[in-house]
C-alpha positions as CSV (number, residue, x, y, z in Angstrom):
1,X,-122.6,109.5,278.5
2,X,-124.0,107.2,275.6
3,X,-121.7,107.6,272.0
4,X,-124.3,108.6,269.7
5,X,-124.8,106.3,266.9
6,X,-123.1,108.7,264.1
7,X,-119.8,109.1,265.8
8,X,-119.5,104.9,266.9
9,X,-120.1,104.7,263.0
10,X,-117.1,107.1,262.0
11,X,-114.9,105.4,264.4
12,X,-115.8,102.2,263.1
13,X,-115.0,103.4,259.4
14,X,-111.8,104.9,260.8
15,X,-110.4,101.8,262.8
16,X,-111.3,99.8,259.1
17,X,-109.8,102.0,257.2
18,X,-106.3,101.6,259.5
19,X,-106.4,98.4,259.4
20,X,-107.3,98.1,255.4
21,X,-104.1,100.4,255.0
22,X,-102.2,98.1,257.4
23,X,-103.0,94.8,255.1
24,X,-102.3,97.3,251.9
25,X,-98.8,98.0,253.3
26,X,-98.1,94.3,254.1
27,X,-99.5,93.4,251.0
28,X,-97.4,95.1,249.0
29,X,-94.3,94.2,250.6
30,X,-95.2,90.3,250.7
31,X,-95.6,91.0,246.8
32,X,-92.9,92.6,246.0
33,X,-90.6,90.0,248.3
34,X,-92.4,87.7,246.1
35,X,-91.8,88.9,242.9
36,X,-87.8,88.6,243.8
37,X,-87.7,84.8,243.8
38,X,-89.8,84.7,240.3
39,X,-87.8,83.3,237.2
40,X,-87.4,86.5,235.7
41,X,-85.5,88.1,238.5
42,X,-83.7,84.9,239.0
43,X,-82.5,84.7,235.6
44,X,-81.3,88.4,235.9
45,X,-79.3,86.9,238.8
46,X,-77.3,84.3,236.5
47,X,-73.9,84.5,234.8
48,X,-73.7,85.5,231.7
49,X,-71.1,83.5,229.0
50,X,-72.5,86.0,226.5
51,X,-69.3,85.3,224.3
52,X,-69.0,87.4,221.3
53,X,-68.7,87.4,217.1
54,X,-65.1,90.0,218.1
55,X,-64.3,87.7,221.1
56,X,-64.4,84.4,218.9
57,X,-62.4,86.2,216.1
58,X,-59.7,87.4,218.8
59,X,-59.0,83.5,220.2
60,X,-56.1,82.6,219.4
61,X,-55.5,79.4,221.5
62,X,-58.3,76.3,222.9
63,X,-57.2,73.8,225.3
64,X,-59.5,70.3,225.6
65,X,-58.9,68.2,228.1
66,X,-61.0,65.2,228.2
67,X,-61.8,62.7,231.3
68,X,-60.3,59.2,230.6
69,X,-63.6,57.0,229.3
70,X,-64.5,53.0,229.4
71,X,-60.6,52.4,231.7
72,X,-58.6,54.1,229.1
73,X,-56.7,57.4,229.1
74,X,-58.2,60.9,228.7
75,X,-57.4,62.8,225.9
76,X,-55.7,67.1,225.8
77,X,-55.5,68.2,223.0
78,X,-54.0,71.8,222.9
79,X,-55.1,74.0,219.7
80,X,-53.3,77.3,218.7
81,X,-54.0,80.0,215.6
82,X,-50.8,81.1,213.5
83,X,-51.4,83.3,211.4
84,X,-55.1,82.9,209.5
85,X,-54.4,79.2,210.4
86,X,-55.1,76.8,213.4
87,X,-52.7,74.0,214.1
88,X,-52.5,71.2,216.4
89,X,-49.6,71.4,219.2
90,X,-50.4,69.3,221.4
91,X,-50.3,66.2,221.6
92,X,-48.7,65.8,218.1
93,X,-47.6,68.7,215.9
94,X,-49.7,69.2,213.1
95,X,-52.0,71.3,210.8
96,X,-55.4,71.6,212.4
97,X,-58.4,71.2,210.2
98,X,-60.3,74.4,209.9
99,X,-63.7,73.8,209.8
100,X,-63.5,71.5,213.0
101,X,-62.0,74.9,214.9
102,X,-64.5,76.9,213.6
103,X,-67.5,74.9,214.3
104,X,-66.3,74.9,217.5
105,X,-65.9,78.6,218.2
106,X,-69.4,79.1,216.2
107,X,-71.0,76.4,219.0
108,X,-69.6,78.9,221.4
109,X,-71.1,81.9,220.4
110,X,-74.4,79.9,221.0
111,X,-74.2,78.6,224.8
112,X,-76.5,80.1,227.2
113,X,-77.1,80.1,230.7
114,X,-80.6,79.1,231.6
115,X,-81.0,77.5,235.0
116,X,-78.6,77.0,238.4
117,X,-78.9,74.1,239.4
118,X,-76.9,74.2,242.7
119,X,-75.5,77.0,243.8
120,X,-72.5,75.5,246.1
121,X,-69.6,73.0,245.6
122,X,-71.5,69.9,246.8
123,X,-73.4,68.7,243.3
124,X,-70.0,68.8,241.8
125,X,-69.2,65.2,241.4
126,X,-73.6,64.1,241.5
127,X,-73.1,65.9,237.8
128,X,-69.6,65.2,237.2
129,X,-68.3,69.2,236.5
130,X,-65.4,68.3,239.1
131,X,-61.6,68.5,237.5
132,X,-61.3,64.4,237.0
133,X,-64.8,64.1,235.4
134,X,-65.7,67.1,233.1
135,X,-64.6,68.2,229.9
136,X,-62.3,71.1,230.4
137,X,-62.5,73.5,227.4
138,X,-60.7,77.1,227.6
139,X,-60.7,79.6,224.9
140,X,-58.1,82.3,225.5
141,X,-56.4,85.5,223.8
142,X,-52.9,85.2,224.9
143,X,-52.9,84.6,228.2
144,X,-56.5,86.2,229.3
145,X,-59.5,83.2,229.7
146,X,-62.3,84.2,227.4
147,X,-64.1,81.3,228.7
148,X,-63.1,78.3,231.1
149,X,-65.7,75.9,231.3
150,X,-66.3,72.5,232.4
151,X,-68.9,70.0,231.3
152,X,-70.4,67.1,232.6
153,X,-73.7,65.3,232.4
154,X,-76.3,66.2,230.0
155,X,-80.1,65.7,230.5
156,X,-83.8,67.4,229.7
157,X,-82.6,70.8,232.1
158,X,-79.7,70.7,229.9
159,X,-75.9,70.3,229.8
160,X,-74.6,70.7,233.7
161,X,-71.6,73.1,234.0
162,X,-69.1,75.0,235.7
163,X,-67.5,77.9,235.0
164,X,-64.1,78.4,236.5
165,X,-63.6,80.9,239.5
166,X,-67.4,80.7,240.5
167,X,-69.0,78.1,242.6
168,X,-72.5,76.2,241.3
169,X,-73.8,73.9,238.5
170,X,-75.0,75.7,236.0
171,X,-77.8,74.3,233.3
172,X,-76.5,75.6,229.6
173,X,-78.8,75.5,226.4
174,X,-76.8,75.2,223.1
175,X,-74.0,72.8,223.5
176,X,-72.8,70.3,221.3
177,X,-70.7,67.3,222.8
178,X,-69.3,66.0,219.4
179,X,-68.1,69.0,218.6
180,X,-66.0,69.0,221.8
181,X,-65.1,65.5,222.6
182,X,-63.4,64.4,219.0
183,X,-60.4,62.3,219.1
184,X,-57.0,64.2,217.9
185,X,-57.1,62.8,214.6
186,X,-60.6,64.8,214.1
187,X,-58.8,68.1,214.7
188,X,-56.0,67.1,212.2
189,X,-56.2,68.2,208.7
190,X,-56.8,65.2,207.1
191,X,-56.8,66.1,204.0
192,X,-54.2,64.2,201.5
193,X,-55.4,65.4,197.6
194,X,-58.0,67.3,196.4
195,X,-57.9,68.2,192.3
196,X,-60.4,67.9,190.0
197,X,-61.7,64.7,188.4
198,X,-61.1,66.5,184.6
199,X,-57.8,68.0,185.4
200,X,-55.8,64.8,185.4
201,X,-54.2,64.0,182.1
202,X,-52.3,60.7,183.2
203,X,-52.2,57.8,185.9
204,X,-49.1,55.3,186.7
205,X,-49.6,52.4,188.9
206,X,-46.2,50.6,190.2
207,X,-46.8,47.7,191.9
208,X,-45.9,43.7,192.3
209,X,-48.0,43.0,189.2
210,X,-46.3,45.2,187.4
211,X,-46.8,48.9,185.6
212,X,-49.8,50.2,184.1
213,X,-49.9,53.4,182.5
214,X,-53.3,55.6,181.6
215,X,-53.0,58.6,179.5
216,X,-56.1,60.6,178.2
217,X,-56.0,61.7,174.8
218,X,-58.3,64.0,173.7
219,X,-61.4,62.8,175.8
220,X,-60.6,59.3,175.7
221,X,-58.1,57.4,178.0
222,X,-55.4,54.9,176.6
223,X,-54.1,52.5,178.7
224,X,-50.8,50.0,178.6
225,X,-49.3,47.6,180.6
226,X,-45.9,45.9,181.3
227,X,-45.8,42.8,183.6
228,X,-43.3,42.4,186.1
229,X,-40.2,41.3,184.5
230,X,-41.5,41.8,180.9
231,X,-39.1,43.7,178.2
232,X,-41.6,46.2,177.0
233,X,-45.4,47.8,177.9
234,X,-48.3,46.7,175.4
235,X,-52.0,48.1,174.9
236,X,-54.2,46.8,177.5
237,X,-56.3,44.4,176.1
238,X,-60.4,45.3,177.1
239,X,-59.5,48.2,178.8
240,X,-62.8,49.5,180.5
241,X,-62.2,53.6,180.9
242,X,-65.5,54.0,183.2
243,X,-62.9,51.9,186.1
244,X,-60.0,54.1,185.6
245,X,-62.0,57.5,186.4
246,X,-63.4,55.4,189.3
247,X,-60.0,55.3,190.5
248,X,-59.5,58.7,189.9
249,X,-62.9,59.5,191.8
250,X,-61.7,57.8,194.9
251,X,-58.4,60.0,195.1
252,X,-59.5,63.0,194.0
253,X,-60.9,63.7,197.7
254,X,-58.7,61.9,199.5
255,X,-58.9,62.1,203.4
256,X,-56.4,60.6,205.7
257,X,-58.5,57.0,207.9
258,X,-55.9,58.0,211.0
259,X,-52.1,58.5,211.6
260,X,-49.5,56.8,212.2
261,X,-47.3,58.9,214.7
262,X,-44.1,57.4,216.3
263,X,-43.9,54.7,213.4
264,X,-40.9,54.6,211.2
265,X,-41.1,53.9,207.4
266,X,-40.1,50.3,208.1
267,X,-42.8,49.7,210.9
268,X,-45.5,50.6,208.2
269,X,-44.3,48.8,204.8
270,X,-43.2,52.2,203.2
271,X,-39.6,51.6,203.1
272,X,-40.2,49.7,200.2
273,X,-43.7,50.5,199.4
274,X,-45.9,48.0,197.9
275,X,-47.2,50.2,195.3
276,X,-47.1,54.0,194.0
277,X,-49.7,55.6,192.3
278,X,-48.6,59.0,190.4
279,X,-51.4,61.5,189.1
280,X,-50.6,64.2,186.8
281,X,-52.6,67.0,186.5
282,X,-53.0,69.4,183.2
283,X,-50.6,72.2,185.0
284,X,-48.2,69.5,185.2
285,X,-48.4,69.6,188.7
286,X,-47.9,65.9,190.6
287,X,-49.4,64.1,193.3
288,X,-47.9,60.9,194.4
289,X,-49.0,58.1,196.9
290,X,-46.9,55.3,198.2
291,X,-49.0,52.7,199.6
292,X,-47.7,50.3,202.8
293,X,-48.8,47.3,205.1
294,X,-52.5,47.2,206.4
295,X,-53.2,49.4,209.2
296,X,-56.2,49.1,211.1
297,X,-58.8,46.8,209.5
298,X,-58.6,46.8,205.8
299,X,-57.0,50.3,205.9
300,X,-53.1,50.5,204.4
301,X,-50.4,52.8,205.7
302,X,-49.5,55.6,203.4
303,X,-47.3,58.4,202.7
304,X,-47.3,60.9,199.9
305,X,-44.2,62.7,197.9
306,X,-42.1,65.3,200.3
307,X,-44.3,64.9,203.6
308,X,-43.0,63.0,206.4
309,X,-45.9,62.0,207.6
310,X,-47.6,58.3,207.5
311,X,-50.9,57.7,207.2
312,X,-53.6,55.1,206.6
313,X,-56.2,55.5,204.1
314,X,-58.9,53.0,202.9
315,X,-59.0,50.1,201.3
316,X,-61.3,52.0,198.5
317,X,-58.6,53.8,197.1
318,X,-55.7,51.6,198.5
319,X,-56.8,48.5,196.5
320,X,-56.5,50.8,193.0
321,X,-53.2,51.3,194.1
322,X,-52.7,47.4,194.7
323,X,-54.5,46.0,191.5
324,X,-53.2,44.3,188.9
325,X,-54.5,45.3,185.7
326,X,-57.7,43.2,185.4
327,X,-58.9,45.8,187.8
328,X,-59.1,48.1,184.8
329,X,-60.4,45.8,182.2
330,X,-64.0,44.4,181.1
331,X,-65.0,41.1,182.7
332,X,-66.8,38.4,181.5
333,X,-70.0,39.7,183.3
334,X,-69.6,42.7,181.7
335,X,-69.4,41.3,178.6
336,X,-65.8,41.6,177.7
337,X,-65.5,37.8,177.4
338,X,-63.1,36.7,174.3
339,X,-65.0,36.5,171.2
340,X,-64.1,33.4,168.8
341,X,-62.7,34.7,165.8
342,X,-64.9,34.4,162.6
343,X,-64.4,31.1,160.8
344,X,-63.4,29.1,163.7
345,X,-64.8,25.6,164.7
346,X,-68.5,25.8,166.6
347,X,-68.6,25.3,170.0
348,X,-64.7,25.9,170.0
349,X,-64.3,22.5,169.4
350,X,-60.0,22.0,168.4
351,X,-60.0,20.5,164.9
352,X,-57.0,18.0,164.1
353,X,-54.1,19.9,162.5
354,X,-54.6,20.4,158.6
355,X,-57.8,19.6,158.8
356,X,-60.1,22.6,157.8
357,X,-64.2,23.2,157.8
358,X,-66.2,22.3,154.5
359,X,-67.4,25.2,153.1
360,X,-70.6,27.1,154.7
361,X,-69.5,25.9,158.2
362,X,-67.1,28.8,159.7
363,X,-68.3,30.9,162.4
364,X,-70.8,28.1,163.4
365,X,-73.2,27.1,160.9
């Protein structure tokens, strides 16, 4: 018996309808497989560093450990907080300087996650993350890891990383190599004086030219010299007081160029230092340099009054130190030459002995 034409079409509509649910079913499930490989859910998937303002605050040691570059040696450098205050401890035993440590824990705060890059062991040494090629860095609170990284190349994806107990290269936004990768003597304090410019109220320089001695009276500065050898000091003749606070400008600030660890006092020049340069400040308070051989370029190994430590600071402040006292007095080009005294001959011509100028003649006419 034929199908009427009514019930073919409900079938028709019925068998479309299955197979439209069919395709919405698949559909949905294609999309929502889909939607689990899209960057959103894969950066759910990713570690997070997420270190913290309290966590920074509650790090009390850093260990660096840099890969050996260009042939030579790496570099560890072991960092440890006392106190309010960081010092060096490893290699050499020494205060830290503050505002290195600090920048770097700040820099921390900042790195982010953005991108794997590999999720196995494989891309290790293709991005140089593996033990003998990164920079190893961990921040710890006593003997917990707050964060162990390791850093290797950097590119436009980002700086390629590992973090320690976790396979895969990871792609972090935020670092800051030179903030990392200094050389020991960065995370030294280098500083050697710091007073202000208007609180000193005398200079001495000792040196193989002699003494010279600056005292300010008032707001002007005196100066006086004694040679080497000579019985007594005298007034220094053109004395220029804009060089003297130049002196004083390029000490006030004083940084340390490098150090000089495992050298004696006699390796450097400082057992019998080539010169000594005293400041004196209005409290009465002292600070003292004693100035040695040349270091590296024109740089001169130094030491100041009750520290141990040698030093080499530059040949800016150094060659104060070394000057005789010409260094402090008006030159010809600045018009200090020797003025003839009135009434002698023009042209400084040398007139025979009792023979004098006819009148109307001295100074030159």
């Amino acid at each position: 018996m034929a199908v009427p034409m009514d019930k073919k079409l409900g079938i028709a509509v019925a068998v479309l309808a299955g197979l439209g649910g069919v395709y919405y079913m698949q559909t949905k499930k294609k999309a929502e497989e889909q939607k689990s490989y899209t960057a959103e859910s894969r950066s759910a998937e990713l570690p997070k560093l997420g270190v913290t303002e309290e966590q920074t605050k509650s790090i009390d040691k850093i260990t660096i450990k840099q890969a050996p570059q260009d042939g030579g040696a790496g570099t560890d450098v072991t960092l440890e907080k006392k106190g309010d205050k960081w010092s060096v401890t490893a290699p050499v035993q020494a205060a830290a300087n503050d505002t290195n440590v600090k920048s770097l824990l700040d820099n921390l705060k900042t790195l982010e996650i953005k991108e794997s890059i590999d999720p196995g062991k494989d891309a290790y040494e293709k991005f140089e993350v593996t033990d003998k090629a990164a920079l190893h860095v961990v921040f710890s609170k006593g003997s917990e890891a707050v964060a162990d990284l390791y850093f290797g190349q950097s590119g436009s994806r980002g700086q390629m990383t590992r973090i320690a107990g976790r396979d895969g290269v990871y792609a972090v936004k935020g670092y800051s190599s030179y903030l990392y990768a200094r050389e020991v003597k960065d995370w030294r304090d280098r500083a050697i004086f710091k007073f202000e410019e208007d609180k000193v109220k005398s200079v001495e320089i000792t040196n193989e030219h002699g003494h010279l001695a600056f005292a300010k009276d008032g707001e002007k500065w005196t100066a006086k010299f004694k040679k080497a050898k000579a019985p007594m000091a005298t007034a220094l003749a053109k004395f220029e007081e804009s060089k003297l606070k130049d002196a004083i400008r390029a000490y006030k600030g004083l940084n340390a160029d490098n150090f000089a660890d495992g050298k004696s006092l006699a390796d450097v020049g400082l057992e019998t230092p080539a010169a000594t340069i005293v400041f004196e400040l209005s409290d009465g308070a002292k600070r003292t340099l004693h100035i040695g051989a040349t270091a590296e370029g024109t740089a001169r190994w130094a030491k100041t009054d009750g520290q141990e430590e040698i030093l080499s600071v530059g040949s800016w402040a150094a060659d104060w130190a070394l000057a005789g006292a010409d260094k402090f007095q008006k030159s010809d080009k600045d018009g200090g030459a020797d003025e003839k005294p009135p009434g002698g001959p023009p042209g400084g011509m040398q007139l025979p002995p009792g023979m004098q100028l006819p009148p109307g003649m001295a100074g030159g006419h």
